[in-house]
N, C-alpha and C positions, 0 to 999 in steps of 0.2 A: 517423472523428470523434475515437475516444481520440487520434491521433496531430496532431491538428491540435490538443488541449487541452492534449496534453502539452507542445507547443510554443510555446504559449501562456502557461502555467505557467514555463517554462523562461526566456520573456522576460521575463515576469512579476520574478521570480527575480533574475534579470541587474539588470534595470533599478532594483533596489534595492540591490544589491549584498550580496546572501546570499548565493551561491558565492563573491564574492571578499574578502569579509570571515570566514565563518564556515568549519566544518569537518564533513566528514561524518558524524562522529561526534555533532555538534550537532544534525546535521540527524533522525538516528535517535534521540538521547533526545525530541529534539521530536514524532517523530512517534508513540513508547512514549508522551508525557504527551496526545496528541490521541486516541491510543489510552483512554488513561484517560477521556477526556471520552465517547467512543463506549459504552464499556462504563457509562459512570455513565448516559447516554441511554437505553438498554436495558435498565435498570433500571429508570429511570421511568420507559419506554415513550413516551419524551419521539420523536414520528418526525419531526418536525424538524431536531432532534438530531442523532439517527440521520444522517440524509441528510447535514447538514451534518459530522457528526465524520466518517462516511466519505471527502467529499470530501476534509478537511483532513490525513488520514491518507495519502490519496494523494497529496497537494500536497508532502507532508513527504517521501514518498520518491522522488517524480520527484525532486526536487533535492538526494537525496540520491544520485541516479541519474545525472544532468546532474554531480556535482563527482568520482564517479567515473568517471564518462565511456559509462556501461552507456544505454541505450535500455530504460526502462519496456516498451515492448511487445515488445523479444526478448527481457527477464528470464520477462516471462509465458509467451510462445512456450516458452521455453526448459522452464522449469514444465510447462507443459502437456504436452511431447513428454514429461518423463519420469512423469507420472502419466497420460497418455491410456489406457493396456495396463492400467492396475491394476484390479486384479479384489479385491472385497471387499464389503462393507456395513458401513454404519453400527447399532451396535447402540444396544436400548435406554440412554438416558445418555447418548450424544455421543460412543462410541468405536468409533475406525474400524477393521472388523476385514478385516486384508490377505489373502487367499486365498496361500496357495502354488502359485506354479509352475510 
């Protein structure tokens, strides 16, 4: 299903012409200021919001992904093979503490 939205997105994209007008670097402050909208949501506990700044976060680097030529679901893949082994917990506050070894 991600790979049928992601391609979707993609035409999406095309069919306006944001890859061949714009630059990836535009594509990432855009997706840093969608970023911003997310974290202002979850501030106000706005879950609407939420849901929507998430999708738009990932709208912004599929096609950020599509102008460098990368596949959204091998970057994850790719992510996930190198933290699947990691051995650690989360401590109180939000920081991740890595086990050794």
């Amino acid at each position: 299903m991600f790979e049928e939205l992601e391609t979707r997105v993609r035409e999406w994209a095309h069919d306006r012409y944001i890859p061949q007008n714009s630059t990836p670097q535009a594509q990432l402050l855009k997706a840093v200021s969608e970023l911003g909208e997310l974290c202002d949501a979850e501030i106000k506990n706005d879950l609407p919001a939420q849901v929507d700044g998430v999708g738009d976060v990932l709208v912004c680097l599929i096609i950020y992904c599509q102008m460098r030529g990368y596949n959204m679901t091998s970057c994850l893949n790719t992510a996930y093979e190198e933290i699947k082994n990691r051995k650690g917990r989360m401590a109180k506050g939000g920081a991740f503490i890595k086990e050794d070894c």
